[in-house]
C-alpha positions, 0 to 999 in steps of 0.5 A: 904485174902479177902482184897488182893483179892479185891486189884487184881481186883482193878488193871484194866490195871496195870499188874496182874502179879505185883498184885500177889506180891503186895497181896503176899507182903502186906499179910507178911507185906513187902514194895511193889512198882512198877517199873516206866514206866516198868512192873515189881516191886520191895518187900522189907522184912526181914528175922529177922533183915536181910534186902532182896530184890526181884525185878521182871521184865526185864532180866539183863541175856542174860540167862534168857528170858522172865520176871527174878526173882531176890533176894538179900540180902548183909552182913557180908562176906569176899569181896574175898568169890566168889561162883556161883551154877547153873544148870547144863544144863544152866553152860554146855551152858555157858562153852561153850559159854565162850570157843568158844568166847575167845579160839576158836578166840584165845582171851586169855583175859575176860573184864569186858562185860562178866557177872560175872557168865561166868568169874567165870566158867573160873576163879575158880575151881569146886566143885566134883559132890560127894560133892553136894549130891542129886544135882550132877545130876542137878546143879554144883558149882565153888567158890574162897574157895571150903570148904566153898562152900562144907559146904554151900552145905551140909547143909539144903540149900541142902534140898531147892534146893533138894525139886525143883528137881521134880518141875522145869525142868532141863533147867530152869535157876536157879543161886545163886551166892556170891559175894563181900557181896551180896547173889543173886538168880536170875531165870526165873518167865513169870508168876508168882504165890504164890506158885511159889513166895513162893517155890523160896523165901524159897530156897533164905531164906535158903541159906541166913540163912545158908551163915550168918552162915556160916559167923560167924562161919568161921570169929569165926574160923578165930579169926581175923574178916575179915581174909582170912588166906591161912590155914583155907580159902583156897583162889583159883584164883584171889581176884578180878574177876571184874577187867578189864581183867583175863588171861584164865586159860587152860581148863580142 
């Protein structure tokens, strides 16, 4: 401890904000690095043998503003498993964006400009509130196959995100997403500290342990490795959200 500290009053004009996750990092033996000519930095672990990643720094969200968080982590799922959890305050917002843009001005198409958690609102369908538990209230959630998402929910992922309930706000901007193999948290963090790095770190690692599983249960399952059979995955909406252009279901 006294060793990170005296790393932190050793930064003089580098950012200070950085040095919470160098100390963080260099305290769990992690990879840290700063970010070229950008304040921002990036942490790189394991949980086990899985690799992660946490970069810090600019927003690669419009939804985000000030300095965004982001984890991630990339193994063994099905590349057409696509499933966006959000709160709800941020998905109401973007529903509503999506459909003033394109239904409103009479668009009946979403290029590949639109980020993919606004295209995937519109591509798939949702998850009963019923089905999220303690989270109906604050979050919702769409996925390519809702059974898999329903049991990524209920299980101790669920607690994670539960615990934040009464410490983030509402409109905080929290969304994980899965996609084409990559697990990914993304939030707003302007001012970063060790129990803000570790509350977030520990939802990300849950819902990484929890996605493996489910993983290897499913493909068990399955008994065909990367199979996406109708009959046990319940595939819903396109393979491929990322193709140049989606025709837009009716809302409602």
């Amino acid at each position: 401890m006294l060793k990170s500290l005296r790393r932190l009053l050793s930064l003089g004009g580098q950012s200070p904000a950085a040095g919470v996750f160098e100390a963080w990092a260099s305290e769990r033996g992690h990879a840290f690095r700063r970010v070229r000519d950008a304040e921002g930095c990036v942490v790189e672990g394991r949980l086990g043998a899985q690799p992660w990643r946490i970069e810090w720094g600019a927003p690669q969200r419009q939804y985000i503003t000030g300095h965004e968080l982001r984890l991630m982590a990339e193994f063994n799922l099905p590349k057409d498993l696509q499933v966006l959890v959000l709160n709800r305050h941020l998905m109401e917002a973007m529903e509503k964006a999506v459909y003033e843009q394109y239904v409103d001005d009479v668009q009946t198409r979403i290029d590949t400009e639109t980020p993919p958690e606004m295209r995937w609102l519109v591509l798939y369908h949702k998850l009963p509130a019923a089905d999220m538990g303690r989270l109906r209230e604050r979050y919702g959630t769409v996925s390519s196959m809702l059974p898999w998402a329903q049991q990524w929910l209920a299980s101790p992922l669920n607690d994670a995100l539960a615990a934040l309930l009464d410490q983030v706000p509402e409109e905080h901007p929290v969304v994980l997403t899965i996609g084409r193999g990559r697990l990914t948290l993304r939030t707003a963090l302007n001012e970063p500290d060790v129990p803000q790095l570790a509350q977030w770190v520990s939802v990300f690692e849950h819902a990484l342990r929890e996605a493996r599983r489910l993983g290897e249960e499913w493909r068990d399952a399955s008994g065909a490795g990367q199979t996406t059979q109708p009959s046990l995955w319940e595939h819903i909406g396109p393979t491929d959200p990322d193709e140049t252009t989606q025709r837009m279901p009716p809302r409602g």
